[in-house]
C-alpha positions in Angstrom: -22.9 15.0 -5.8 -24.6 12.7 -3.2 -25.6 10.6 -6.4 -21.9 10.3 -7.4 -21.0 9.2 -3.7 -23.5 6.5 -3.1 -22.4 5.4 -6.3 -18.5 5.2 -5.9 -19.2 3.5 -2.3 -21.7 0.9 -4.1 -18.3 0.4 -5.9 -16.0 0.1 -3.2 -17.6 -1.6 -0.6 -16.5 -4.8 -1.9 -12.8 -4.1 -1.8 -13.7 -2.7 1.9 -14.9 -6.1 2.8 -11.8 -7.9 1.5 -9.7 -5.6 3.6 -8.0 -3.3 1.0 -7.8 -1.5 -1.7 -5.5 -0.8 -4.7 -4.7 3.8 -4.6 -2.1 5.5 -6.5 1.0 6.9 -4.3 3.2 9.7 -6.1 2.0 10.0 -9.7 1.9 11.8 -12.9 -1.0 11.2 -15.2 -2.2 13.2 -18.5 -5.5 12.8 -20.3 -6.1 14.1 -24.1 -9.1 14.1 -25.7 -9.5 15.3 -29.0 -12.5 16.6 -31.1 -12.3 13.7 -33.9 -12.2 11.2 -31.2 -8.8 10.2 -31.1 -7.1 10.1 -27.2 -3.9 9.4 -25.3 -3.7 8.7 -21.4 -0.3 8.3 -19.9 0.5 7.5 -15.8 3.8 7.3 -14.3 4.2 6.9 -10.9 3.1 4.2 -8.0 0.3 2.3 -7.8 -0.1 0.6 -3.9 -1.9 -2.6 -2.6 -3.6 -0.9 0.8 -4.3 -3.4 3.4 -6.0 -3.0 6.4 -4.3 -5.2 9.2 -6.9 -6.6 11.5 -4.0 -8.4 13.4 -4.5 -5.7 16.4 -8.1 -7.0 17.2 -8.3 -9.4 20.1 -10.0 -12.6 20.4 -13.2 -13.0 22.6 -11.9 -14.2 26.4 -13.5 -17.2 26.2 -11.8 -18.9 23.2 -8.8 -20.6 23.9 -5.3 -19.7 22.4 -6.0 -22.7 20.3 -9.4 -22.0 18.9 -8.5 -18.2 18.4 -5.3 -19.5 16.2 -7.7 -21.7 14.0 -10.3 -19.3 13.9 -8.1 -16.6 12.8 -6.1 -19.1 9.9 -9.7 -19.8 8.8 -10.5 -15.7 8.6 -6.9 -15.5 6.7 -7.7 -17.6 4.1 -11.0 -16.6 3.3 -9.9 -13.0 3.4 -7.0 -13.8 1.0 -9.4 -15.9 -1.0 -11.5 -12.7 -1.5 -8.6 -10.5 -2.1 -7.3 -12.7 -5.4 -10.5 -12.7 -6.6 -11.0 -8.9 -5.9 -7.2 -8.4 -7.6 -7.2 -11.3 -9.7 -4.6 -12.8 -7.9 -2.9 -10.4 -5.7 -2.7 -10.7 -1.7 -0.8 -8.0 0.3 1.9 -8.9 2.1 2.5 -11.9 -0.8 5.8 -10.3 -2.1 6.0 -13.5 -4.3 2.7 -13.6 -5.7 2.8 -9.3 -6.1 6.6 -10.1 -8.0 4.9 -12.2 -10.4 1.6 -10.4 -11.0 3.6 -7.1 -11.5 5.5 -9.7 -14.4 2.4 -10.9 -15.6 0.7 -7.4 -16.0 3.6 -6.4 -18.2 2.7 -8.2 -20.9 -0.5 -6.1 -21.5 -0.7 -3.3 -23.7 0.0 -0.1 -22.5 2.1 -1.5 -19.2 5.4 -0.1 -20.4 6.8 -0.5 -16.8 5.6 -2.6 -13.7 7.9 -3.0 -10.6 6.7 -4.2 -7.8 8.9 -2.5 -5.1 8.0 -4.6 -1.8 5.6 -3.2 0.9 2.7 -3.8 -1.6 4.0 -0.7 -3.6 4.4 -0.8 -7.4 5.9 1.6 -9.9 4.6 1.7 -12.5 4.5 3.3 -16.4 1.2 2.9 -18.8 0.5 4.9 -22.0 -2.2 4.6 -24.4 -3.7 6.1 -27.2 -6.4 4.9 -30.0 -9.7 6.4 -30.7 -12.1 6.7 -27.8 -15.3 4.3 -28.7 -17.4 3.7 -25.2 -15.5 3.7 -21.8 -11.9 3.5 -20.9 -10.8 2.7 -17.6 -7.1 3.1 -15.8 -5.8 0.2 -14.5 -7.8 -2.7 -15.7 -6.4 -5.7 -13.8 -6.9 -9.2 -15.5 -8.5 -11.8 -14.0 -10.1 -8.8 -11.1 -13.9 -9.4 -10.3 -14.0 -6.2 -9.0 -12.0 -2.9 -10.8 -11.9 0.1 -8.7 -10.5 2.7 -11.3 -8.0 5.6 -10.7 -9.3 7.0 -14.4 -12.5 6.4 -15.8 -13.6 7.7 -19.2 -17.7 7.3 -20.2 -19.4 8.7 -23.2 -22.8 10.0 -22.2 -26.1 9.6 -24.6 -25.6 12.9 -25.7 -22.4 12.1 -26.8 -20.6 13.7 -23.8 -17.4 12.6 -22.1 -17.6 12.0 -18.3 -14.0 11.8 -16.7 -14.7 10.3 -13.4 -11.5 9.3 -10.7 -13.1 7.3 -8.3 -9.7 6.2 -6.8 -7.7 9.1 -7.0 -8.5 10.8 -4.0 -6.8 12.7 -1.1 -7.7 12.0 2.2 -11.1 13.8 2.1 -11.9 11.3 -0.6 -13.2 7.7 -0.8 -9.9 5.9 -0.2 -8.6 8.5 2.1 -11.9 8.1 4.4 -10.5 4.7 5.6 -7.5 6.9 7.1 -3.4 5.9 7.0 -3.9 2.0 6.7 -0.9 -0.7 7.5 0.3 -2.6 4.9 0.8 -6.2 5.2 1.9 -6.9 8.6 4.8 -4.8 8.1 3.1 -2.1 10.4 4.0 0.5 7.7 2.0 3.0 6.4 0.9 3.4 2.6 2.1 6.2 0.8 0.3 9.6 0.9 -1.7 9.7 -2.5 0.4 12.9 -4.5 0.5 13.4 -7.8 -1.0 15.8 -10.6 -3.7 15.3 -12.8 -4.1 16.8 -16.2 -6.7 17.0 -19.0 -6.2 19.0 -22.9 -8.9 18.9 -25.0 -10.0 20.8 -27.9 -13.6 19.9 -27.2 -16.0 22.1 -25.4 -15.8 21.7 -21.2 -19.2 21.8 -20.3 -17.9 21.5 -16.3 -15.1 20.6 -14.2 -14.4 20.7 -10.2 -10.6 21.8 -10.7 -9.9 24.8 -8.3 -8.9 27.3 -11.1 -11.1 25.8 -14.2 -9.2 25.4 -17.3 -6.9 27.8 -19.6 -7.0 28.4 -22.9 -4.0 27.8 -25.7 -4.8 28.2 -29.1 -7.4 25.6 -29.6 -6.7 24.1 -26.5 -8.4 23.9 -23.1 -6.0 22.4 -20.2 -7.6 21.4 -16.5 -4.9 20.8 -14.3 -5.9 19.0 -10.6 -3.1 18.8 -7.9 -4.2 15.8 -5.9 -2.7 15.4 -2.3 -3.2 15.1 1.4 -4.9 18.4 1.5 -7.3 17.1 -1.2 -11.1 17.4 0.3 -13.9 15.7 0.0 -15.5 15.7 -3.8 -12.4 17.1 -4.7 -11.7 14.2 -6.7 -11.1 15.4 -10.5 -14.2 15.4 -12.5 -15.3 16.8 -15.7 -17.6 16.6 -18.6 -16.2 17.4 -21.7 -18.5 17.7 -25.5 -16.1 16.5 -28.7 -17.6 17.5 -31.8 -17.2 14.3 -33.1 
């Protein structure tokens, strides 16, 4: 488990430096994998630009109210500069910029729905299904440098399947260990991370962190993960799942 979490914070400490980071709000997502290797992942729900304002810090006493004013537009723009290459594009606060990335990021397949709602909040609807290959990964952002996954799908050497959620923690978790955060310089709190999590297979699960493990229908197996403020940490739904395929 300690392996997993230097891991995840190798991965996130980037978005930490640019100030934010992209978390589900209220959501429903389903995962099912299938024994000849066929899938289908669906997420409804929100998906929220985090931003930590720094606006609250104060400047040292002996900079002038001119100086401190540069200094701070030169910190803004290099911040914002990080964050669109971080987001490919995206800055909080930019409701502009956010209207036409949530445009832009509906023209890719699987995006059956992207709003963006103001307050750095989108709502959004993606479904996919194929035949699993290597790694899938929930949402991929175009143009991103840095993808910080709420779903993340990786086929072992054995020929396991790893179902890691790096993002889709309570506040126990990775993104909840930065606490409530403002968004833009609205002063407004993001939205509690709440939603469910599901996973049907008809493959063997070889292990899973859900609270009651999985139940059995016919040749199914279903995990089910209700992810929320009471969520702690490592709670994050994992599993490894073997397909005979």
């Amino acid at each position: 488990m300690g392996k997993y979490y230097k891991w995840a914070f190798a991965l996130i400490a980037p978005l930490l430096l640019a100030g934010c980071l992209l978390v589900p709000g209220k959501f429903e997502s389903q995962l099912l994998l299938m024994n000849d290797g066929t899938y289908s992942f669906t997420y409804n729900g929100q998906m929220q630009l985090a931003d930590e304002d720094d606006s609250a810090m104060s400047s040292p006493d002996s900079m002038t109210d001119d100086d401190s004013s540069k200094s701070r537009t030169k910190d803004d723009e290099q911040k914002n500069a990080a964050m669109r290459s971080v987001f490919g594009g995206m800055v909080p606060g930019d409701d502009e910029g956010l209207t036409k990335f949530a445009a832009q990021l509906a023209k890719y397949d699987g995006w059956n729905k992207v709003e963006y709602m103001g307050n750095n909040l989108f709502e959004v609807e993606y479904a996919v299904s194929g035949n699993f290959d290597q790694m899938f990964a929930f949402p991929t952002l175009p143009g991103a440098t840095m993808q910080f996954p709420f779903v993340q799908i990786i086929r072992r050497n054995g020929g396991e399947i790893e179902i890691l959620t790096p993002a889709m923690a309570g506040p126990g978790g990775l993104a909840g260990a930065m606490g409530p955060m403002p968004i833009g310089d609205s002063g407004e709190t993001m939205e509690p991370i709440d939603g469910n999590f599901t996973i049907e297979t008809d493959g063997e699960v070889l292990s899973n962190n859900s609270v009651d493990g999985y139940s059995i229908s016919g040749a199914m197996k279903n995990l089910y993960w209700k992810v929320d403020e009471a969520s702690s940490a490592g709670r994050s739904p994992r599993a490894i799942i073997k397909l005979n395929r």
